[in-house]
C-alpha positions in Angstrom: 8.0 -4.5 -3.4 4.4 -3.8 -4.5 3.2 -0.6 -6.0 -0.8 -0.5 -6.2 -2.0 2.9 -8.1 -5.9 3.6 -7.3 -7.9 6.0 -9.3 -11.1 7.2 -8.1 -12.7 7.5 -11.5 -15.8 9.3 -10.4 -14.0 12.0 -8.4 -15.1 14.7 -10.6 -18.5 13.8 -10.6 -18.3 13.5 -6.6 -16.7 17.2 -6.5 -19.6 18.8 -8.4 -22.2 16.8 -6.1 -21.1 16.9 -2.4 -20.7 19.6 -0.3 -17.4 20.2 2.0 -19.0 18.2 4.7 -19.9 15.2 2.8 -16.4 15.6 0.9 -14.6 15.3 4.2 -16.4 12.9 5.6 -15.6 10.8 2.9 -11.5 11.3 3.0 -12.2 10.4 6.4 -13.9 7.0 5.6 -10.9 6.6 3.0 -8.6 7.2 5.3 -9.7 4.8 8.2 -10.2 2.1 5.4 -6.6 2.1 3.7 -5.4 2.7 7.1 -6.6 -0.5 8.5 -5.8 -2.9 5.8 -2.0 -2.3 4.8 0.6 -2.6 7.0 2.4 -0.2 9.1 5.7 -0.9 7.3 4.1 0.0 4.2 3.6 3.5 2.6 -0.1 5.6 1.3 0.7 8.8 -0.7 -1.1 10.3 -3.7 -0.1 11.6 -7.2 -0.5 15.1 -8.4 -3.6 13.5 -10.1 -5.2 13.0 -7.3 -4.7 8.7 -7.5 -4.0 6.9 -4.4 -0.7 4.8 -4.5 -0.1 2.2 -2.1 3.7 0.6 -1.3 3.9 -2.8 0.0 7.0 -3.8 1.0 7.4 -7.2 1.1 5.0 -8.0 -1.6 4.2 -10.2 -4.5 1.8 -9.6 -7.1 -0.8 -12.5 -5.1 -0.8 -10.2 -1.8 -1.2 -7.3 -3.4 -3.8 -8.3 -5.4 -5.6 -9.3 -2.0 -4.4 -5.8 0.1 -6.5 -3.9 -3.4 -9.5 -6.2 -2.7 -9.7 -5.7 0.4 -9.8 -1.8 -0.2 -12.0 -2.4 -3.1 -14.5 -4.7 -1.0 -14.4 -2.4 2.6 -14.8 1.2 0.6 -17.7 -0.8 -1.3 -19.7 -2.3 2.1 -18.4 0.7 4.5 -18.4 4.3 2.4 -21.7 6.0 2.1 -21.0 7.4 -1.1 -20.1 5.0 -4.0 -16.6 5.3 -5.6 -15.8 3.8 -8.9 -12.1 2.7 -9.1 -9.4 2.2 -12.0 -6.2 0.3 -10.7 -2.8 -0.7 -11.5 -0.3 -3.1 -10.0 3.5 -3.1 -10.3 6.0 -5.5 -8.8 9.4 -4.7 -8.6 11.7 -6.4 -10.0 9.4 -9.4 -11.1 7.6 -7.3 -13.7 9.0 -3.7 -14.0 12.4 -2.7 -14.9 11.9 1.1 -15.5 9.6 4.2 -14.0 8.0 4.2 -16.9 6.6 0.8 -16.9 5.9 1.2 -12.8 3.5 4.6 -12.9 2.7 4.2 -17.0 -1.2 5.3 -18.1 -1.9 1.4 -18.5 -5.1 0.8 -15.6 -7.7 -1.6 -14.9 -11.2 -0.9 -14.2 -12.6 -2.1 -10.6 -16.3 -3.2 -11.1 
């Protein structure tokens, strides 16, 4: 399996800004966008921080590289407010042997 880990790295500027109706439109246009472009067999939670994570099942580093661009690319051309993204990719066991290694602090920024 996959594991993608999303940060929204200008959440706390987007908290200060918007008001609850923009805020929950938003989770709304998140939702309908991760929603549509992963699989049913696969899994969307979030961490106590607030970062998405995404499970593929199934998945190599190549497809879920292309399930994060697709995110990525739809939340760019469909959300009406801009979100700025840090992201992480773990494939189990190919490249992780421990939790640590799988959910560590090490992310990429999305530009």
């Amino acid at each position: 399996f996959s594991l993608i880990r999303l940060a929204i790295t200008n959440a706390p500027d987007l908290e200060a800004s918007l008001g609850l109706k923009a805020k929950m439109e938003l989770v709304r246009e998140l939702e309908t966008i991760l929603g549509t472009n992963i699989r049913e067999t696969d899994m969307i939670s979030f961490t106590p921080e607030g970062d998405i994570v995404m499970l593929l099942l199934d998945c190599d580093r190549a497809r879920a590289e292309l399930v994060l661009g697709r995110v990525v690319a739809k939340s760019q051309e469909i959300l009406a407010t801009p979100l700025a993204y840090k992201h992480q990719i773990a494939c189990v066991p190919d490249q992780v042997k421990d939790y640590e290694a799988l959910l560590g602090p090490q992310m990429l920024v999305d530009e």
